[in-house]
Structure formats: C-alpha cells, structure tokens
PLY file of the C-alpha trace (Angstrom):
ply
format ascii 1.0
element vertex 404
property float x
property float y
property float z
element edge 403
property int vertex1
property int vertex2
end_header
34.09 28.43 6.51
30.98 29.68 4.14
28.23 31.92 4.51
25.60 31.92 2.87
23.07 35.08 2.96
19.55 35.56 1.99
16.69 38.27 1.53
14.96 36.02 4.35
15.13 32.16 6.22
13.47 29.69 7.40
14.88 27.63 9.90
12.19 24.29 9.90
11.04 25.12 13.37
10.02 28.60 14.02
8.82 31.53 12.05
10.37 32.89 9.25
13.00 36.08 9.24
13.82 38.09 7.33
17.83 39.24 6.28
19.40 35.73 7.26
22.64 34.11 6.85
24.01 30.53 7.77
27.79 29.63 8.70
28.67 26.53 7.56
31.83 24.89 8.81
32.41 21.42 6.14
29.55 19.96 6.22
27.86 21.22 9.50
25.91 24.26 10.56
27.96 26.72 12.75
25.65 29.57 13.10
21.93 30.55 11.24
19.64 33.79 12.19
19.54 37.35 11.41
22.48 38.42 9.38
23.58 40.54 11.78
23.93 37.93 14.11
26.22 35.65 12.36
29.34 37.42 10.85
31.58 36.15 8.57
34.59 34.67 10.68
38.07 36.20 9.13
38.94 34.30 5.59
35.40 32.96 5.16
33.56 32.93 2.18
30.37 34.34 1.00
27.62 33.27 -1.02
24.97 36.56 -1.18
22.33 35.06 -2.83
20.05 38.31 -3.21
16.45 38.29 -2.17
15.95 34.21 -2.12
15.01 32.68 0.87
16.95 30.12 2.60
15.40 26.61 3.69
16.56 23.63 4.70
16.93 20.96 2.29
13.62 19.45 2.11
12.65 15.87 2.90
10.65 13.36 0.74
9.92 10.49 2.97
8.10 8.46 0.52
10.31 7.81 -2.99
11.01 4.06 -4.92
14.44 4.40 -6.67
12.88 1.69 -9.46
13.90 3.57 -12.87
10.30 2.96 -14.29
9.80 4.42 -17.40
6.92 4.68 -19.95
7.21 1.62 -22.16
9.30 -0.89 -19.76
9.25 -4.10 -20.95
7.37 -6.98 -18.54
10.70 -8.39 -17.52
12.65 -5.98 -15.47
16.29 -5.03 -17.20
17.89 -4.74 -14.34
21.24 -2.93 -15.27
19.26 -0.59 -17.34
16.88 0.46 -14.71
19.91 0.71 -11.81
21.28 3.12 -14.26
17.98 5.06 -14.70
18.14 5.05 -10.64
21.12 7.09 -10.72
19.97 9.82 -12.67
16.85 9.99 -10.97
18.60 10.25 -7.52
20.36 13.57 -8.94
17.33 14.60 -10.17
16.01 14.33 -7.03
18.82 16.33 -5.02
18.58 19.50 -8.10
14.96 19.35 -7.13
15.66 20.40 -3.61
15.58 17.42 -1.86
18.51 16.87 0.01
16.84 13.65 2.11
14.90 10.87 1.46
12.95 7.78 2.20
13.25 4.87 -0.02
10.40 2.79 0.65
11.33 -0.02 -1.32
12.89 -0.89 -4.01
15.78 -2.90 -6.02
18.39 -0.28 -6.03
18.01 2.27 -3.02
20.35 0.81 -0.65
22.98 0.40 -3.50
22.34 4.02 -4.52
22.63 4.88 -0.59
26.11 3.24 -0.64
27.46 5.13 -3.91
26.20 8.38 -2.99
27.75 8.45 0.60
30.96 6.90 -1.09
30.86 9.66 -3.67
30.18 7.85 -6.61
26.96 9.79 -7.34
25.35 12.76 -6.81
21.84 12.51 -5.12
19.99 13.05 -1.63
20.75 11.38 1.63
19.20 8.05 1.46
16.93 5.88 4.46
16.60 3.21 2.02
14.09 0.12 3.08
15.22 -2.33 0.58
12.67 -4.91 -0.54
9.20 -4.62 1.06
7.35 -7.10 3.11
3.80 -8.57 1.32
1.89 -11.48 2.66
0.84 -13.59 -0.35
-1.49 -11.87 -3.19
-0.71 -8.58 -1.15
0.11 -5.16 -2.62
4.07 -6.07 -2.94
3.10 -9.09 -4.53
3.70 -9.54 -8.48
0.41 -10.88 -9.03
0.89 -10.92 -13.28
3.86 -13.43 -12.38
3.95 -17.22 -11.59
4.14 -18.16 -8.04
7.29 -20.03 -8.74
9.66 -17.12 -10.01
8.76 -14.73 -7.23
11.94 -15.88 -5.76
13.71 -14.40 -8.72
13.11 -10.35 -7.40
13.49 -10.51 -3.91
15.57 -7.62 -4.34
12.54 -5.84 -5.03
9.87 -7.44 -2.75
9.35 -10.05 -0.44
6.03 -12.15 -0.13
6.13 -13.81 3.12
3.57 -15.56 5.50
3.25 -16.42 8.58
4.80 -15.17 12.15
8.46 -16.70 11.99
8.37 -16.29 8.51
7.70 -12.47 9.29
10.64 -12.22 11.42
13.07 -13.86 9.11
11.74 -11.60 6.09
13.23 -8.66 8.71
16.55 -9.74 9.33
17.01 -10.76 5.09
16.24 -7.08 4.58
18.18 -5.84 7.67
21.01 -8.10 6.43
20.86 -6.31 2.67
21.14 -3.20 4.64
17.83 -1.87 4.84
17.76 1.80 7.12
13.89 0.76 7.91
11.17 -1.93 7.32
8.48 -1.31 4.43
5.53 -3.46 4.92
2.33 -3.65 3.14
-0.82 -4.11 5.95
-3.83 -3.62 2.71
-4.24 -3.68 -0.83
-3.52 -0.72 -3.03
-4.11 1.23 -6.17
-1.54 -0.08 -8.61
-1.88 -4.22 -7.82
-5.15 -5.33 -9.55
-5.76 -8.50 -7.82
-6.78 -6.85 -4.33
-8.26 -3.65 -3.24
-7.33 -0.61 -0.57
-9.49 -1.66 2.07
-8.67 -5.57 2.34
-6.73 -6.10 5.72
-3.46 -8.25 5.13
-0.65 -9.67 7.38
-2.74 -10.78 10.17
-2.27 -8.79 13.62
-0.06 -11.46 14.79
2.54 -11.02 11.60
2.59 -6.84 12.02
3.43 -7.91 15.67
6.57 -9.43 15.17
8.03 -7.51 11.98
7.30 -4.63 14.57
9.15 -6.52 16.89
11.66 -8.27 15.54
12.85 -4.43 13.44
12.63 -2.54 16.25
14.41 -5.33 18.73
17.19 -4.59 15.28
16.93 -0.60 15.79
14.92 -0.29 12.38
11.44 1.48 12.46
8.41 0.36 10.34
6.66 2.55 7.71
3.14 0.54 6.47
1.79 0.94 3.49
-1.91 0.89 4.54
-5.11 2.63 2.87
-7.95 1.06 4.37
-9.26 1.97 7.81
-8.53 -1.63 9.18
-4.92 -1.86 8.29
-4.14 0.97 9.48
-5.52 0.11 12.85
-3.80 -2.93 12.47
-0.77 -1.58 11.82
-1.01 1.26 14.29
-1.98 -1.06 16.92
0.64 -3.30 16.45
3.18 -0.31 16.53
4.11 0.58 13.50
6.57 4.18 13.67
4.36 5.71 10.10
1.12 5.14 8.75
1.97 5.66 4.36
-0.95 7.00 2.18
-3.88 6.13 4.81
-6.32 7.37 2.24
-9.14 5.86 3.84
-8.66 6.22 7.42
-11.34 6.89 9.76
-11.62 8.24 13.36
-10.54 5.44 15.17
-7.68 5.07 13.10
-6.79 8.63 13.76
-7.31 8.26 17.64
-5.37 4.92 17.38
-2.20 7.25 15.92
-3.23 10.17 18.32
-2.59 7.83 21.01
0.48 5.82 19.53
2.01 9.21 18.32
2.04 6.78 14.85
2.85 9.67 11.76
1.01 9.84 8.42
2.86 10.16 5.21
0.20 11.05 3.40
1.15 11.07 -0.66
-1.64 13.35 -0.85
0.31 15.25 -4.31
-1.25 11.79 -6.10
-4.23 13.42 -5.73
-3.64 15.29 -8.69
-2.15 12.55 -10.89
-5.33 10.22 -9.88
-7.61 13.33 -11.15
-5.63 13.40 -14.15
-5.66 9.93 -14.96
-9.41 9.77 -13.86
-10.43 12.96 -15.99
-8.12 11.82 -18.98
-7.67 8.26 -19.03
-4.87 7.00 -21.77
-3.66 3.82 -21.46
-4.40 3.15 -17.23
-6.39 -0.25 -16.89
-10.23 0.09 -15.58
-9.96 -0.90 -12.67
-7.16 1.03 -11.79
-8.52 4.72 -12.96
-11.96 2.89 -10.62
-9.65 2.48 -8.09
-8.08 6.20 -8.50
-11.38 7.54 -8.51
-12.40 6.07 -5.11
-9.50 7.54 -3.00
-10.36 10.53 -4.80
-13.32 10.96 -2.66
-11.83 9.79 0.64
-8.64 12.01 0.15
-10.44 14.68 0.20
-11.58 14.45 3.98
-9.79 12.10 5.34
-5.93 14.39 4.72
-8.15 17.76 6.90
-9.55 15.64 9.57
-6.20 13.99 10.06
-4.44 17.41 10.18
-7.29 19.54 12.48
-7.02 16.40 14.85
-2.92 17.16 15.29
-1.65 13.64 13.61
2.10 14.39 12.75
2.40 14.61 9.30
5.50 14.08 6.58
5.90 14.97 3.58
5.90 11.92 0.78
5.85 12.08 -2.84
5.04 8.10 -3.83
7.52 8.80 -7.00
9.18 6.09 -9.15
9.30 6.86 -12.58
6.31 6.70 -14.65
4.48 9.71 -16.32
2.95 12.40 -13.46
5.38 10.55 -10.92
8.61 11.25 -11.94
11.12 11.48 -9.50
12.84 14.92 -8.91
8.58 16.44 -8.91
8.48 16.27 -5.13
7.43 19.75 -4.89
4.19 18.51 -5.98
3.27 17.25 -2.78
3.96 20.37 -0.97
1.91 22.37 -3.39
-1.35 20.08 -3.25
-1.41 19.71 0.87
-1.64 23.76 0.48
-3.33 24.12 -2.65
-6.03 21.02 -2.54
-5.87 20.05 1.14
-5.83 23.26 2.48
-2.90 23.27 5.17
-1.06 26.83 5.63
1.87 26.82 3.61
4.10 27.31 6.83
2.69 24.50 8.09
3.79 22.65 4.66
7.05 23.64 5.03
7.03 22.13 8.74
6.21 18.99 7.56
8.81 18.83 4.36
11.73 19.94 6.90
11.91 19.61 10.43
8.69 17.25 10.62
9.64 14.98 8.09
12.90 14.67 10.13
11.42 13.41 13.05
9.18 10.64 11.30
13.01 9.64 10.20
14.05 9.59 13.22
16.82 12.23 12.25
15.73 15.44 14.34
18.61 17.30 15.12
20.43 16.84 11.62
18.42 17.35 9.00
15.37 19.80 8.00
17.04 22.56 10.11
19.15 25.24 10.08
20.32 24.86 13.65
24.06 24.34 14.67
24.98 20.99 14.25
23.03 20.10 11.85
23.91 18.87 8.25
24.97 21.39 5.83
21.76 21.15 3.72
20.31 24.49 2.54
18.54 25.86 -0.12
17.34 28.72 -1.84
14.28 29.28 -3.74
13.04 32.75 -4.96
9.70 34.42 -3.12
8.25 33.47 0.15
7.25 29.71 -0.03
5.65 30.25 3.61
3.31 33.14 1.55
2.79 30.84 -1.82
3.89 27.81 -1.48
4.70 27.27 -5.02
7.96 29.34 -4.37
9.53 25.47 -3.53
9.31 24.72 -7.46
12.17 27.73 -8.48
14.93 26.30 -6.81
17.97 28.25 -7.14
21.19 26.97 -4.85
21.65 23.61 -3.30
23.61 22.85 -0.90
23.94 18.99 0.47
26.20 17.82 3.21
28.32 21.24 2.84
28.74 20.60 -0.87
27.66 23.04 -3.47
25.12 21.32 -5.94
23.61 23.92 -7.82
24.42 27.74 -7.59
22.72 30.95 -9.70
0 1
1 2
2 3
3 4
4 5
5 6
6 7
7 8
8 9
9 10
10 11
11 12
12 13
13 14
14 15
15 16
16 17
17 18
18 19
19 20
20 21
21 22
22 23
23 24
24 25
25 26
26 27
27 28
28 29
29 30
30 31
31 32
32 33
33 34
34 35
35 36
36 37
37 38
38 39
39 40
40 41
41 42
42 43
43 44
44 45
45 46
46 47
47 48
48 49
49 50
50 51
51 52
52 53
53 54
54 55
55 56
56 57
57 58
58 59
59 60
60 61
61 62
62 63
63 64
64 65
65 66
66 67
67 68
68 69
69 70
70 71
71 72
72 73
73 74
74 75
75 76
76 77
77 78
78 79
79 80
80 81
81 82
82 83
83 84
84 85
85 86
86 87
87 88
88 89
89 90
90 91
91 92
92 93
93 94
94 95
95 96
96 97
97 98
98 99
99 100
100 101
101 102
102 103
103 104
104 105
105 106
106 107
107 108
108 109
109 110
110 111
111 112
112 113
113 114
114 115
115 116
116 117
117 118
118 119
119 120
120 121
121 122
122 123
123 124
124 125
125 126
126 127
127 128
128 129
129 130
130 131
131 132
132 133
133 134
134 135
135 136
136 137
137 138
138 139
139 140
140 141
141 142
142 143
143 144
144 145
145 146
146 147
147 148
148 149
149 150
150 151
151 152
152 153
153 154
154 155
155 156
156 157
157 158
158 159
159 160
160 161
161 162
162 163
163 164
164 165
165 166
166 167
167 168
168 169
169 170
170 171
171 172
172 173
173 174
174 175
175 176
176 177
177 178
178 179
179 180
180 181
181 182
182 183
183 184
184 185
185 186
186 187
187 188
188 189
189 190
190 191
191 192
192 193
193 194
194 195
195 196
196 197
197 198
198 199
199 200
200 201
201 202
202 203
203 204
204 205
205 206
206 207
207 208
208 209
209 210
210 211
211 212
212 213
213 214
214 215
215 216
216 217
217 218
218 219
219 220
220 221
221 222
222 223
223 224
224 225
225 226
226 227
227 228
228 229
229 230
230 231
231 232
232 233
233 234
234 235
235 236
236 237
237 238
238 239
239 240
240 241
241 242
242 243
243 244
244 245
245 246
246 247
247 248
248 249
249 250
250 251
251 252
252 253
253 254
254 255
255 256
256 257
257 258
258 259
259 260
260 261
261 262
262 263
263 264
264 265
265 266
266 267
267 268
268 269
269 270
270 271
271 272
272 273
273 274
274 275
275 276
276 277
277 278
278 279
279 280
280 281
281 282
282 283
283 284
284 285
285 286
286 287
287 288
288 289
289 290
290 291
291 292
292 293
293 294
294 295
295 296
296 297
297 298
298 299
299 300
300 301
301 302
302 303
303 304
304 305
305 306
306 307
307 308
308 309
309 310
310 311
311 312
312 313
313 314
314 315
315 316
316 317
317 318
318 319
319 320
320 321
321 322
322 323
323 324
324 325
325 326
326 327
327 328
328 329
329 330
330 331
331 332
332 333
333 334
334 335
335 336
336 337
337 338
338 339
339 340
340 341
341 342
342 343
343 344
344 345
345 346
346 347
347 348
348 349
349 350
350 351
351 352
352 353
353 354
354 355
355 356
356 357
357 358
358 359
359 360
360 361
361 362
362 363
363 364
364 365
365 366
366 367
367 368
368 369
369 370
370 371
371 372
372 373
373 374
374 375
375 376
376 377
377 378
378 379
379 380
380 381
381 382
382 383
383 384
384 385
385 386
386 387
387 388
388 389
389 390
390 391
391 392
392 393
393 394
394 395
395 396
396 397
397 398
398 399
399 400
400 401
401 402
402 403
C-alpha cells in the first residue's frame, strides 16, 4: 500500500479539505479524507508531498491524437505522425491529465491499445476512431478529390444516407471505437461550409444514435450552430461538443434530454490570438474565428446559469496554441474569460467530466474504488485556478508518473 499526503484535497465532488491523505492499494483507492482519518496501514509507504494539494487526475474530454505539426506536408505521413501521437499522449498524462476523450482521429484507438498494454506512457484513452461527416461536412477533406477519400478512413468517414449511417457505426465500432464522433454542422477549420449549416438530416442522427447506443457506444456531436445542436439533441445524442452558437431552445432541448456540453471554450483565446495577430491563418478562417468570438462569449454563461452539465474539453491536436499536453488552458479561460467559480471548474475537469464519459465511480474522484489517479499541484486551484498549470506528482492507474 501507498499514501500519499497533502497540505489540502479535493475529492471531485464535495468541498475542499484541508490536511488530506489517500491510500492507494495497486491501482485503486482504499481510503481519501482528513489525514487523520486514513492511517498508514503497517509496511505502507508514504509520499508527503508538503503543502500541494491533491486532485484527481483531471479529464480532457475533447483531444485528436493526429500529431499535427507546424509545416506538415498536404499528404499525411502516416508513420511519422503515429509517432508524434505517442509523445503527445505522454505529454498529455505529465500535464495532469490522467483521462481522455479522443474524438477522432487516425491513431487514438491504437494509442488506447499500447498504453493499456504498457507500451507507452499516456492518459486513459475513450478513443472514437474515425468521425462520421455527411458529404462536404466538417469531417470531410474538402481540398481532396472525391475519389481518394476512401484512402483515410482511418481518420474520417463521409457517409450519407440512413443505412449508410448505421453501417458507418458498426465500421468504427468494429475498429474499436469507445464512442461515436459525428459532425451535425459546419465548423471553423473546413472552409467549404460554415458553423451554422445543419448537416446529417434528422433521420441520419436518428439511427447513428440508434444503431451506437443499440452497440453500448454513446454519441458526442460536433455541432456549433443552434440547429444542429437541436438536431442532434433531439435525436439523442449523450454530448453536445463546442455548441458555440447555441440558443435557448437548444439549451432547454439539453435541459430536458440531460444532453452535456463540452464546450472548448479555452479556443477562445487561441481564436483572439489568431484574430488580433493573424500570421499565416486563411481569411476566412480568422472571419470565422472572429464570429464565435462574439457568440462564445454569452452563449458558455447562459448555458452554465441555466444548469446544462458541463465537461471539460480542450479541442487539442497539434498545431501552434493547440498543442496537446496545454489542457489546463481550458480550465483557466471557463474561470478567467467565462466567469465560472474555479470550484466549479474543477467539478467539471474531474468528477463531471466523468459522468459525460460515462465513467462515474472510477475516475475524477478520490473515493474508494476508484482508479488510482491523483495529482498534486502547488496553491489552491479552487482559490486561483491557475494552480492546475504547476503540476507536481502524477499518479495514473497506481503508477508513479512524475514525482518532486
């Protein structure tokens, strides 16, 4: 057995305490609370780690394991990015971040598979494999001839119709995808449609819903505009992703369908950047920035003061301002620019996040039973959030990652 002691905790449910310790038995929780409530069994070990303040690992529920880097050539190479992948995954886990979503791309469920086999070091992995995009949709390649689309299904999938729909489900589920990633509007980075066209008709979200549910997989939607997110929360969708421009009936419609929002809203900062300091970013794209911009900031409050459940997501994959292993950036701008109380950040980065997973009960807590996943960060992060960025020990699955 280990324990591990702290100037203070954090347990992803409650309020925090302060003097805490957590038992850790392999890699499961025994015991967390007060120090003095959790003694060190005879022949245990102890970690003291001073004054920091234990968490549980946080959660990014919105990450693309693509190895994108400045410069990549049009063609993806393949190998070289997988490789990329892996070092981005450990990134990732030094960060903090001891689970996370992949919501699509080529390499997450491989990366899944070596991590849990031991091969490398990184973060728990719900991997969605490629997403789902009707035709000229946000997952489509639109820079690419129709006819070698077939060539990165590992990637994406551009499908049409309602059988069509279903069979794009079971390919993914048959790679191994953890969830379904579908794409119900445009988005920022495709150039050839926009955030608030509506695609997949009502009748296609209906049966990926379906058809991955009926297969024990939930759905996360990519969806900005107001209609494809009713769409998609109509149709019953399990997470809303980025919903920058959702409007009160969308937010009723996930009141009412107890649908969660993922919000990305850290790329708030990186669209002001790119917006205030354009470099090499296309027109239309820093137009396009601009634009959810100015919904962002009301649509992330009135989603929040009307009680939507919220996760933490970082949208990370690589490029300058979105590197992966920065997911602390998210946490610091729904505090910072969005104005939600830091505890309540840390709620939605641990224990919330969990439940949009659908993995309450073993990660983002420090509860008995749960996964071994704790950290340590220096200062109160529930009293300044930015505490999450200084992260001293890691701990994932009962394994020691990083240690002072």
């Amino acid at each position: 057995m280990l324990r591990i002691t702290g100037g203070a905790l954090f347990d992803g449910h409650g309020g925090p305490i302060d003097d805490g310790a957590v038992l850790v038995d392999g890699g499961r929780i025994v015991a967390a609370g007060p120090a003095a409530q959790v003694p060190a069994p005879e022949g245990a070990r102890n970690i003291d780690l001073g004054d920091r303040a234990l968490l549980p690992g946080l959660i990014d529920a919105h990450v693309h394991f693509q190895g994108h880097r400045p410069g990549d050539p049009e063609w993806p190479d393949s190998p070289l990015l997988a490789m990329r992948s892996i070092a981005d995954a450990d990134a990732v886990l030094r960060a903090g971040f001891t689970t996370v979503r992949d919501c699509g791309s080529a390499y997450g469920i491989a990366l899944r598979t070596a991590i849990e086999e031991g091969t490398a070091s990184g973060p728990r992995i719900l991997a969605a494999g490629p997403m789902l995009s009707q035709t000229g949709g946000h997952g489509d390649w639109h820079e690419l001839p129709f006819d070698l689309l077939d060539r990165v299904t590992d990637e994406r999938l551009v499908v049409d119709g309602v059988e069509a729909c279903r069979v794009a489900v079971r390919r993914v589920v048959r790679a191994g995808a953890d969830l379904v990633k579908i794409c119900t509007t445009g988005g920022v980075g495709s150039r050839r449609d926009h955030m608030l066209d509506e695609h997949f008709t009502i009748a296609e979200i209906e049966a990926i819903v379906d058809e991955a549910h009926r297969l024990g997989r939930r759905v996360a939607a990519h969806a900005q505009g107001p209609r494809g997110v009713l769409n998609a929360v109509r149709a019953g969708v399990d997470s809303i992703e980025h919903g920058y421009f959702i409007d009160d009936d969308g937010i009723r419609a996930m009141l009412d369908h107890g649908t969660a929002l993922v919000p990305t809203f850290g790329l708030i900062r990186a669209f002001r950047d790119s917006v205030e300091r354009p470099t090499d970013a296309p027109a239309w794209r820093v137009e396009k920035q601009r634009q959810c911009i100015e919904a962002m900031e009301r649509t992330f409050p009135a989603a929040v003061a009307a009680g939507v459940p919220i996760a933490t997501g970082s949208d990370t994959y690589g490029t300058p301002g979105r590197e992966l292993g920065t997911g602390a950036t998210e946490l610091l701008a729904m505090a910072e620019d969005g104005g939600l109380p830091a505890l309540d950040v840390l709620r939605a980065a641990t224990a919330g996040a969990a439940r949009v997973l659908g993995l309450e009960g073993t990660v983002g807590e420090l509860t008995p039973g749960a996964s071994a996943d704790v950290i340590a960060v220096a200062g109160r992060p529930w009293m300044s959030i930015g505490a999450v960025r200084d992260v001293a020990f890691v701990m994932a699955r009962g394994e020691v990652i990083v240690a002072p």
